[in-house]
MARTORBA-93228 format. One record per residue: residue number from 1; x, y, z of N, C-alpha, C in turn. Coordinates in nm, 2 decimals. Atoms other than C-alpha are relative to their C-alpha. Layout:
@i NUM; n.px X; n.py Y; n.pz Z; ca.px X; ca.py Y; ca.pz Z; c.px X; c.py Y; c.pz Z
...
***
This chain:
@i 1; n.px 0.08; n.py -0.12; n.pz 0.00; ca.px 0.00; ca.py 0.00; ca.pz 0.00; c.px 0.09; c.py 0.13; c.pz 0.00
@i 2; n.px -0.09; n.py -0.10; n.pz 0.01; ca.px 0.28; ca.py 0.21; ca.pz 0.06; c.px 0.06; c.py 0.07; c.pz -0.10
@i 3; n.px -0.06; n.py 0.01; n.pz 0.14; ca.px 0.45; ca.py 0.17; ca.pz -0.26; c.px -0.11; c.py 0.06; c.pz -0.10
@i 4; n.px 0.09; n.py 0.00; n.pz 0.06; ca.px 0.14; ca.py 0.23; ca.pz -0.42; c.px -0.03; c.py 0.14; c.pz 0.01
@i 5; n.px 0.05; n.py -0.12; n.pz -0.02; ca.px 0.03; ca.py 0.57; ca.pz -0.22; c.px 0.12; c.py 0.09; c.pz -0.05
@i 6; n.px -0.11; n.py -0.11; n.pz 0.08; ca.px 0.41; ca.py 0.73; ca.pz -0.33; c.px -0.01; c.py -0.01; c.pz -0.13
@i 7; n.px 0.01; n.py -0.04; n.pz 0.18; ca.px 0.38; ca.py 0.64; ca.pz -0.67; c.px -0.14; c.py 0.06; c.pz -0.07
@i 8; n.px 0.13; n.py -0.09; n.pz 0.04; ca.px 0.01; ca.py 0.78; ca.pz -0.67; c.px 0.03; c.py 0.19; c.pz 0.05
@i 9; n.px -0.06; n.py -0.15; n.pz -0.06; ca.px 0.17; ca.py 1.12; ca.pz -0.47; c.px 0.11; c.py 0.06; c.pz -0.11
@i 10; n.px -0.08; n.py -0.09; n.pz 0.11; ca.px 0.45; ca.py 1.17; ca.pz -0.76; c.px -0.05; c.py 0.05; c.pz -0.08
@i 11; n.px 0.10; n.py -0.08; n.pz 0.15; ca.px 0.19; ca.py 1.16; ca.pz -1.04; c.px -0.06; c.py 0.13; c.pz -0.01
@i 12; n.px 0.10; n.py -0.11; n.pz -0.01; ca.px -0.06; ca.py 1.38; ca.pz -0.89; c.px 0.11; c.py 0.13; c.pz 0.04
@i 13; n.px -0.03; n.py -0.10; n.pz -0.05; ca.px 0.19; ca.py 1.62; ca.pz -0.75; c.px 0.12; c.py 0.05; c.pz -0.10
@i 14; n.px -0.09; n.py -0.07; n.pz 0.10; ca.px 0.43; ca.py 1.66; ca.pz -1.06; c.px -0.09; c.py 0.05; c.pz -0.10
@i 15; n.px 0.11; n.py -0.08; n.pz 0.09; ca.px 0.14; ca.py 1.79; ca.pz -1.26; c.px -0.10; c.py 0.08; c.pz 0.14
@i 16; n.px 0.12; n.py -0.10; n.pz -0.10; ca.px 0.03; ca.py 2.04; ca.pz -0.94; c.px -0.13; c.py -0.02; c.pz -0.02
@i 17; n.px 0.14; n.py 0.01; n.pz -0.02; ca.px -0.29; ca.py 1.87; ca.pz -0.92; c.px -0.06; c.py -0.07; c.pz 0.13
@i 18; n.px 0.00; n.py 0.06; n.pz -0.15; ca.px -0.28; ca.py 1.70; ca.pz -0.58; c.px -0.15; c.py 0.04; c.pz 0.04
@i 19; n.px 0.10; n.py -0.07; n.pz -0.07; ca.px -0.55; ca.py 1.96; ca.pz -0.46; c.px -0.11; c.py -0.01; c.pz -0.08
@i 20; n.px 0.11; n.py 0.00; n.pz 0.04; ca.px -0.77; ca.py 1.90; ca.pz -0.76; c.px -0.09; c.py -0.18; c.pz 0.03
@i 21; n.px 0.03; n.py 0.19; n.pz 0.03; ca.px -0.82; ca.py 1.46; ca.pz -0.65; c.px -0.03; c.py 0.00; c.pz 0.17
@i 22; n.px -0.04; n.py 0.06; n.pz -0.08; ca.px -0.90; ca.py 1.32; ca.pz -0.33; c.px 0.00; c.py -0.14; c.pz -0.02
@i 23; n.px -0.06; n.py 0.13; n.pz 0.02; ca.px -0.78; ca.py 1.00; ca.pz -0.31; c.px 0.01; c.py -0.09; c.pz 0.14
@i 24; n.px 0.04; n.py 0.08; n.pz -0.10; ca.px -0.87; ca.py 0.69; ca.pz -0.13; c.px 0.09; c.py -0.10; c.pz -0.02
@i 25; n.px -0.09; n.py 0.12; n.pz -0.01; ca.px -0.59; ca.py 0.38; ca.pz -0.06; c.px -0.01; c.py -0.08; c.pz 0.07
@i 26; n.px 0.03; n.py 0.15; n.pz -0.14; ca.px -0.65; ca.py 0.05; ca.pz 0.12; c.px 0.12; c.py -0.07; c.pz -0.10
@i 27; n.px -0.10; n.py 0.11; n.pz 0.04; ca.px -0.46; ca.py -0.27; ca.pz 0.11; c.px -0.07; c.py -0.04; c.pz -0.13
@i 28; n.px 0.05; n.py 0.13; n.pz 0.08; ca.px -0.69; ca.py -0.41; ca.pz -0.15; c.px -0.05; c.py 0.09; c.pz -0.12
@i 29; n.px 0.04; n.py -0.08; n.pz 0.08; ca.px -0.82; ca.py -0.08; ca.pz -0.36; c.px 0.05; c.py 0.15; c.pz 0.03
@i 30; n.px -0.01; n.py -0.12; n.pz 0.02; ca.px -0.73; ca.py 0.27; ca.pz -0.51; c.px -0.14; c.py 0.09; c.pz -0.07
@i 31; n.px 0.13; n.py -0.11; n.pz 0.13; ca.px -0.99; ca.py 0.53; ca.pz -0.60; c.px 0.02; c.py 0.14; c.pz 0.04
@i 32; n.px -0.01; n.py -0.16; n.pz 0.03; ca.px -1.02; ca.py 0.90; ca.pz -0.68; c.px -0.11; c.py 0.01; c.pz -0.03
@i 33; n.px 0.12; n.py -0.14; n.pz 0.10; ca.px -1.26; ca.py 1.19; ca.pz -0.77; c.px 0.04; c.py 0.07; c.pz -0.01
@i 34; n.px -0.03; n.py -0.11; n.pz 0.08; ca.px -1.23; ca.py 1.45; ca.pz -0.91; c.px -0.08; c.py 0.11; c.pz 0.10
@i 35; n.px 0.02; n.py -0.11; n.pz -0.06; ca.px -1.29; ca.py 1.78; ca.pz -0.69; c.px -0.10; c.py 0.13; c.pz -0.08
@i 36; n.px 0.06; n.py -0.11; n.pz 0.13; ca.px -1.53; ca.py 1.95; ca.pz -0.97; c.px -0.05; c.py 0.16; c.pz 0.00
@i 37; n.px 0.06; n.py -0.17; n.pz -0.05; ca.px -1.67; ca.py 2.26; ca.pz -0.79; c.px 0.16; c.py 0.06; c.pz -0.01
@i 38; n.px -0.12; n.py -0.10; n.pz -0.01; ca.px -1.29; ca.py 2.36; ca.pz -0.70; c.px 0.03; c.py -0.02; c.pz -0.14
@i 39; n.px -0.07; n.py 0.01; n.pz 0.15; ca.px -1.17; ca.py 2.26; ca.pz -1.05; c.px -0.08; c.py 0.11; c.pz -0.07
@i 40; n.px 0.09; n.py -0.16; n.pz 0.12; ca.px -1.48; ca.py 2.53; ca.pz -1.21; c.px 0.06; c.py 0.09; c.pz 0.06
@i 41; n.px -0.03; n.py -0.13; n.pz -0.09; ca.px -1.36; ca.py 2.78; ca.pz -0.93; c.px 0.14; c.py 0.07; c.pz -0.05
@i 42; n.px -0.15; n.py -0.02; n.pz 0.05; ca.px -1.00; ca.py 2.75; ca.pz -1.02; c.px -0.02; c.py 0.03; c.pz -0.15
@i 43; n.px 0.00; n.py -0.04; n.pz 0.18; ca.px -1.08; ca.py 2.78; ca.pz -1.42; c.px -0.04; c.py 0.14; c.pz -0.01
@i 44; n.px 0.08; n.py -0.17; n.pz 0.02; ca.px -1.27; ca.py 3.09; ca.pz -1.37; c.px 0.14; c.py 0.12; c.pz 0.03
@i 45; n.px -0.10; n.py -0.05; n.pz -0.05; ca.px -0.93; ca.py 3.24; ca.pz -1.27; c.px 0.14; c.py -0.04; c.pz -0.12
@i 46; n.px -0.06; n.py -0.03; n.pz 0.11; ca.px -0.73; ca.py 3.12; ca.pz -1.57; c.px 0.05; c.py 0.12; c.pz -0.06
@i 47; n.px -0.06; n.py -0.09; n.pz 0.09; ca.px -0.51; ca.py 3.38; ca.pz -1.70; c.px -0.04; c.py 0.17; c.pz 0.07
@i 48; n.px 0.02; n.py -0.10; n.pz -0.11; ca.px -0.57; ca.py 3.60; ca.pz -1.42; c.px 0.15; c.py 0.06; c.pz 0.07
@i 49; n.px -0.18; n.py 0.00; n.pz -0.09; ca.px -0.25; ca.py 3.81; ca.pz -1.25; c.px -0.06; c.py 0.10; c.pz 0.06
@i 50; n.px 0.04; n.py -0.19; n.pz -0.03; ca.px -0.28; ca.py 4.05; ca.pz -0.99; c.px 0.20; c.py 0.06; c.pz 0.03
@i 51; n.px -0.09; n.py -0.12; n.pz -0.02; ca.px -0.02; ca.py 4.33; ca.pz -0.95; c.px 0.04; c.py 0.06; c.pz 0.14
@i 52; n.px 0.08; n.py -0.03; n.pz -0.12; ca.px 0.05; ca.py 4.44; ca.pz -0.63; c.px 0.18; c.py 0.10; c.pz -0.01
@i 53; n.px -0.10; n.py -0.11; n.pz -0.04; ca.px 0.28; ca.py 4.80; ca.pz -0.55; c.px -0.01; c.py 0.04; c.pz 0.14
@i 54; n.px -0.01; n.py -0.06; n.pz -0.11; ca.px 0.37; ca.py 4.95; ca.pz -0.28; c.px -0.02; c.py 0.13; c.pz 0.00
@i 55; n.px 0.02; n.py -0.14; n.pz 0.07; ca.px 0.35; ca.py 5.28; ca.pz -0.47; c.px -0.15; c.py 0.07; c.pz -0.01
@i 56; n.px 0.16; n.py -0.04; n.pz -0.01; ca.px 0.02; ca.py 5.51; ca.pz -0.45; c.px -0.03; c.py 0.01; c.pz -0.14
@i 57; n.px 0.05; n.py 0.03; n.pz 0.15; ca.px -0.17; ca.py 5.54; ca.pz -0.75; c.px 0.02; c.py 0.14; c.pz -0.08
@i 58; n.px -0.10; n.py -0.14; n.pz 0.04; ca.px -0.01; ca.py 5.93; ca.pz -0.77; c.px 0.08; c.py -0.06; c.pz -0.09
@i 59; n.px -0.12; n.py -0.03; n.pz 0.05; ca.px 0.27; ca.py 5.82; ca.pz -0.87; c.px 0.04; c.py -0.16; c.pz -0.10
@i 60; n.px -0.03; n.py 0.05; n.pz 0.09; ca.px 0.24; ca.py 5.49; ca.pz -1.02; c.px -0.21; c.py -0.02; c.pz -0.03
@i 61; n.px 0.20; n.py 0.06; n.pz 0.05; ca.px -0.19; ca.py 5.40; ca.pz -1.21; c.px 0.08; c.py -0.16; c.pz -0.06
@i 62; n.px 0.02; n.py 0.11; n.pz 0.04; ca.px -0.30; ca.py 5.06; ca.pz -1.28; c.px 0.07; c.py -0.03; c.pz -0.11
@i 63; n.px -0.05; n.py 0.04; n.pz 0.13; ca.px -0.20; ca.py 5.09; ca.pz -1.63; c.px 0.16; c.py -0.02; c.pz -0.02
@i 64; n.px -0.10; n.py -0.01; n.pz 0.00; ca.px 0.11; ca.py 5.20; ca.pz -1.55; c.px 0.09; c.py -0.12; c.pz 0.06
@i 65; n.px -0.08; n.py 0.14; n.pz -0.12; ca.px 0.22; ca.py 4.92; ca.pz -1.29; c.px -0.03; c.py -0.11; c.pz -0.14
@i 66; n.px 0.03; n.py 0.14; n.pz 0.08; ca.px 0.08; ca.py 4.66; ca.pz -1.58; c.px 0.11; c.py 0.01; c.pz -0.12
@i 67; n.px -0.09; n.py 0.01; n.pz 0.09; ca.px 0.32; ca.py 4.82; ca.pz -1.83; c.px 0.13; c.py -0.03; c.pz 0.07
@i 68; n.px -0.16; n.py -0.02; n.pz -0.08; ca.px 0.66; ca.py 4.85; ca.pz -1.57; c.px 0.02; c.py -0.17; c.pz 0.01
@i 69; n.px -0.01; n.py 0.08; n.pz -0.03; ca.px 0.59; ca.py 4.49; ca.pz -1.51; c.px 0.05; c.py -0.06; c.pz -0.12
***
């Protein structure tokens, strides 16, 4: 079972998906699901960045921080 749960922990966690599976291991069976509400939550956020200054918005604007970046 051991052998089993690290080589299920490399898979999932070299493709940062760990958080999208819970995952169930006994001596005798493996199973998974799929986390679907967090997986839509997480898609909605695709291609999303935030910005973040220290600087007021005098001296640097939104636009501006998105180009400096």
């Amino acid at each position: 079972m051991d052998k089993i749960a690290l080589a299920v922990g490399a898979v999932i966690n070299h493709y940062k998906m760990a958080k999208h599976f819970d995952v169930a291991i006994t001596d005798t069976d493996l199973s998974f699901e799929r986390k679907t509400e967090q997986i839509d939550a997480e898609a909605l956020l695709d291609g999303i960045y935030v910005l973040r200054t220290d600087l007021g918005s005098k001296a640097l604007d939104a636009t501006s921080t998105v180009r400096a970046y």
